[in-house]
N, C-alpha and C positions, 0 to 999 in steps of 0.2 A: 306793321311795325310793332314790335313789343315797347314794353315799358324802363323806365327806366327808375330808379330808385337808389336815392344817398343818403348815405349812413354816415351823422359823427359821433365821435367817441370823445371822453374826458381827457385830458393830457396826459395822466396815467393809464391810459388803455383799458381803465378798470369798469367802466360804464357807458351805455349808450347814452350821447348828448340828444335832447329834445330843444332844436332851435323855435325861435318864432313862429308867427302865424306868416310865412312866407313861402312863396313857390319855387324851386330850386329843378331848372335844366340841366342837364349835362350838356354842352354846344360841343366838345370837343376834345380828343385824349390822346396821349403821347404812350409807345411804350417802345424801348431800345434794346440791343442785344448788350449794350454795356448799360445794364444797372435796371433794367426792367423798368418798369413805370416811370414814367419822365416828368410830363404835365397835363394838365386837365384844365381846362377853364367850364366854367357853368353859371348862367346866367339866374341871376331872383329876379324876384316882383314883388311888392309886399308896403306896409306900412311904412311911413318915418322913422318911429318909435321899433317896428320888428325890422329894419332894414339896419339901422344903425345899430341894434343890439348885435348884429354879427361880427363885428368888430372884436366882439369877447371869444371869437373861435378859433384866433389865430394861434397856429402849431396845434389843432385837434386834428388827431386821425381821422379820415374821411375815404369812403370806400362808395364806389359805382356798382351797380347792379343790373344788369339788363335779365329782365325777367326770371329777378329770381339767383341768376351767376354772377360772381364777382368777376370783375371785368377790367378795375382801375382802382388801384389804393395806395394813399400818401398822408399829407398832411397837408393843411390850408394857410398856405404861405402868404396870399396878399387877399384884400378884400376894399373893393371900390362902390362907390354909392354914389348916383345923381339926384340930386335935390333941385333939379329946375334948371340955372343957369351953370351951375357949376356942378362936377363930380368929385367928390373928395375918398383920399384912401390910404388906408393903412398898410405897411408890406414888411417880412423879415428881411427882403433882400437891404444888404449894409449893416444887418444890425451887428453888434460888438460889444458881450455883457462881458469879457476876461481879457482884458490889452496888457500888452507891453510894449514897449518901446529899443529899438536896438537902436546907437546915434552913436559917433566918435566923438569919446569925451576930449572936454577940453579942458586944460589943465593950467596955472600961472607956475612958470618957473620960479628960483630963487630971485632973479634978476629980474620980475617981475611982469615977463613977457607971458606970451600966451603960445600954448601949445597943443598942436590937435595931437591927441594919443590914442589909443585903439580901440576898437569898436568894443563896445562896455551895452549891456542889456538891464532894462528896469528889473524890479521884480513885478511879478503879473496884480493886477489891480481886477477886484470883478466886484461885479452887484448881484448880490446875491437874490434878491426879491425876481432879478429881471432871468435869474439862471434857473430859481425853483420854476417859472411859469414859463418859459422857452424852452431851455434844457442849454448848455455850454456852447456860446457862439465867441471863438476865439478868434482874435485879431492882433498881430505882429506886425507895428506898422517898420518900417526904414526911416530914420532923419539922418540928417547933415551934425555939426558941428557943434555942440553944445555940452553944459555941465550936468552933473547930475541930476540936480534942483530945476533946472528946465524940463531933462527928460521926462523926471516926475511928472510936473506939470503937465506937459503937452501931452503925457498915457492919460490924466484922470479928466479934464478938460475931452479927449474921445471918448472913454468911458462915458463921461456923464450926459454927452448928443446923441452916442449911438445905441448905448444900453438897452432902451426903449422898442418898438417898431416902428418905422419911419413913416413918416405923413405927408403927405402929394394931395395937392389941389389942382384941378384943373377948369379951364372954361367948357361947357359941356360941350364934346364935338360929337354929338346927335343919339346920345343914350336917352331913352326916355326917362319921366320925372319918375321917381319913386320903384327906379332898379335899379339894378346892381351887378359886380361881376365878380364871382370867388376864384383866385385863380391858385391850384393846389400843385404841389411837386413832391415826384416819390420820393420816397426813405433813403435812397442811391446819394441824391445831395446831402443830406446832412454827413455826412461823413466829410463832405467840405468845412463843416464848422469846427473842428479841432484840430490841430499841427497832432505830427506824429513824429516821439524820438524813442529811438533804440540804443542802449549802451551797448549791447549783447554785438562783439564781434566775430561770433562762429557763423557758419551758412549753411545751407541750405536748398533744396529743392525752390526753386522760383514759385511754384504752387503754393507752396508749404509756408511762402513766408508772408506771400499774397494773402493767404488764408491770418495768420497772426493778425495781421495790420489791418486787415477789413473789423478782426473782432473785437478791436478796442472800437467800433463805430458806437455811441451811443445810446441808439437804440436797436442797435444788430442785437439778434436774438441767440445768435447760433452762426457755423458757416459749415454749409456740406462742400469739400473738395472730391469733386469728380474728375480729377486729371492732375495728369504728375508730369508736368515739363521738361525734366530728363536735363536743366540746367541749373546749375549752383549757384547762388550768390548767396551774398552778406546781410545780414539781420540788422547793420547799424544804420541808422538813422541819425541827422543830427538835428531833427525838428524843425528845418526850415521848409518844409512842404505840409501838407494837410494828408490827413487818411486818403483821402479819394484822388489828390494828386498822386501820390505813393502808390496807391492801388494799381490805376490806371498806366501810370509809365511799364511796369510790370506785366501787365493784361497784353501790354504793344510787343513788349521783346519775347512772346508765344511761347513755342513750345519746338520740340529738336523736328516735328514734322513740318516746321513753318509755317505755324497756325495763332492766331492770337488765342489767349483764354477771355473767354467772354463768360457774363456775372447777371443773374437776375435777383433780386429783392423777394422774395415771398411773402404772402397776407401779412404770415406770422412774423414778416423780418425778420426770415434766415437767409442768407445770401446763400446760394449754390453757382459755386467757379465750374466749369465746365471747356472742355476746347472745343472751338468752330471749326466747324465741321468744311470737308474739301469740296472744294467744287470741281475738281477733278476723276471723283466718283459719283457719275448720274446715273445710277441704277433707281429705279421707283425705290428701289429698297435702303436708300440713302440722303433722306432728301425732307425736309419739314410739311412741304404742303408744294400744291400744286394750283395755277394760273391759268383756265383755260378763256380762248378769245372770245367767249360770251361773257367774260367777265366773275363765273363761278373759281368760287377758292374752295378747295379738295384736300382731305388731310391723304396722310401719305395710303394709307386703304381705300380713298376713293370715296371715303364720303363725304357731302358738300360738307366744309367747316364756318360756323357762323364767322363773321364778317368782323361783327363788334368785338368780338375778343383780340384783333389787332394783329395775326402772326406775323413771328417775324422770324428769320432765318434763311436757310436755303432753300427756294423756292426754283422747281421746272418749271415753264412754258409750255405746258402738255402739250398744244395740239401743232406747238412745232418737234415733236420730239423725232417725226421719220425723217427727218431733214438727216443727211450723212453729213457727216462732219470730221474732219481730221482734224483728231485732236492731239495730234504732233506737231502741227505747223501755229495752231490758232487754239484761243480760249474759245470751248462752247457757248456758244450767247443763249444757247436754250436754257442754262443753269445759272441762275440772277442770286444773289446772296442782296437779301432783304435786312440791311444796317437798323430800317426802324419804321414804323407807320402809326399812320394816325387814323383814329376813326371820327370823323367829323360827319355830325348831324345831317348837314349839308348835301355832302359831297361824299360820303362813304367810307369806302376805303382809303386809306391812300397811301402806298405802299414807297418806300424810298430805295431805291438800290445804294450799294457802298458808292461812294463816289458823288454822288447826285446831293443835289441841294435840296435841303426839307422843306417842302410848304412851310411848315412850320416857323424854321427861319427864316423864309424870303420873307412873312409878314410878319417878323418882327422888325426884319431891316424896314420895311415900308412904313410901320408904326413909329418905328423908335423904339 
């Protein structure tokens, strides 16, 4: 088995980070046909003192290496530490450094009654210390019934809980003393951290407007558009969803061949759209990688493809490929479209067909 090797960077990307005197695993990586790199979790070992300093990592880019190839790159989103009886830990998931508040105001008539009137929006409140060292994590909460001077209140009141990264204690359920768990998520998520609005009522190529709204992502670098959907829509937004919700809805409604457009993340975080590809053409000469029943993965030329780098796509079952098949009456089973996989320390590969449940998720539901 090769090596494996992590790399973090400063928050601005401008420098290799040198952490602690600590030992940092990869245990396990996610990577998807919608958004490329998913998650990562990697286990330390190390000091009190160098264990707890990693806590100052959170939102550094962090990049896997298997011998040398980059293999998995994101950012490091949560970080948890056991101190004996108890694990405690730090995480951006919930955090909230720019809130507003939408609520239907209420208003006293002349006759001194009270009156619910119509949805009326704060102006946006942020922290600015907690946006230079995170980067822009928006949040639009919904309320009920109240005046303006409340709404205030209840946006800065969130502001000032969630601005932060959040803190979780636990009783220790069998990590050992003096490690830890980094668990990192690709550049594909943060595009969840800002709403997205469009005034601009002209349209557009579906592709073309996918490509806009991904490039307002924060730290999108760029977006290469490999495919032109051949349907029109409208460029207006009214900011009640997020870049990556907007992305995504978009990705679903394909393309005029009835194909989704699917989207990977690059080192450099340039997003490249692309369309998925048919499973109704299995010619070798169509096809991402190949599955035969000793278990070996084949790029489409035939030569074994390492394992760690996680492919995902359309994928043949070589060694059932002489099977006849009419494929007028029935879908080929020998052409499996590969939604996402994991390369886990473990257990390898682990390849998910569209449709199927991720390892991944079933132990999240078993965790919590």
């Amino acid at each position: 088995m090769g090596r494996f090797d992590v790399v973090f960077s400063t928050r601005d990307f401008q420098n290799h980070l040198v952490v602690g005197d600590v030992v940092i695993q990869p245990e396990r990586y996610r990577v998807s046909v919608i958004g490329g790199c998913q998650e990562a979790e990697l286990s330390v070992r190390g000091s009190k003192l160098a264990l707890f300093d990693l806590f100052n990592i959170l939102r550094c880019p962090i990049e896997i290496f298997y011998d040398g190839i980059p293999v998995w790159w994101g950012y490091v989103n949560e970080v948890s530490v056991c101190f004996g009886a108890y694990t405690i830990g730090l995480t951006l998931n919930g955090m909230a450094n720019r809130v507003a508040v939408t609520y239907s105001l209420i208003t006293v008539n002349e006759q001194g009654e009270t009156e619910l009137g119509q949805r009326a929006t704060t102006e946006w409140a942020e922290n600015t210390d907690s946006i230079a060292a995170y980067g822009v994590m928006e949040l639009m909460v919904s309320a009920g019934g109240m005046n303006e001077s409340q709404a205030n209140n209840a946006r800065n009141i969130i502001l000032n809980n969630f601005s932060k990264p959040l803190s979780h204690v636990e009783l220790n359920t069998g990590m050992k003393p003096n490690t830890g768990k980094i668990i990192a998520r690709g550049w594909w998520h943060t595009l969840d951290w800002k709403y997205y609005a469009q005034s601009q009522t002209t349209s557009a190529d579906n592709a073309v407007v996918l490509s806009e709204i991904i490039a307002n992502g924060q730290y999108i670098t760029g977006v290469t558009r490999n495919v032109t959907s051949g349907i029109s829509g409208g460029r207006y937004r009214d900011g009640s969803l997020t870049i990556k919700e907007e992305a995504e809805r978009l990705m679903k409604m394909g393309t005029t061949n009835g194909r989704r457009m699917l989207a990977y993340v690059t080192r450099e975080r340039n997003v490249v759209i692309y369309e998925e590809k048919s499973l109704q053409v299995f010619t070798y000469n169509y096809h991402d990688f190949t599955i035969s029943s000793d278990g070996k993965v084949r790029d489409q030329f035939g030569s074994e493809l390492a394992v760690f780098k996680c492919p995902v796509g359309v994928c043949i079952l070589s060694d059932a490929y002489t099977l006849q098949i009419d494929s007028a009456r029935i879908n080929d089973p020998r052409v499996v479209f590969i939604e996402e996989a994991e390369y886990n320390l473990e257990m390898g590969y682990l390849p998910v067909a569209r449709g199927q449940i991720s390892p991944w998720d079933v132990i999240q539901r078993i965790t919590g």
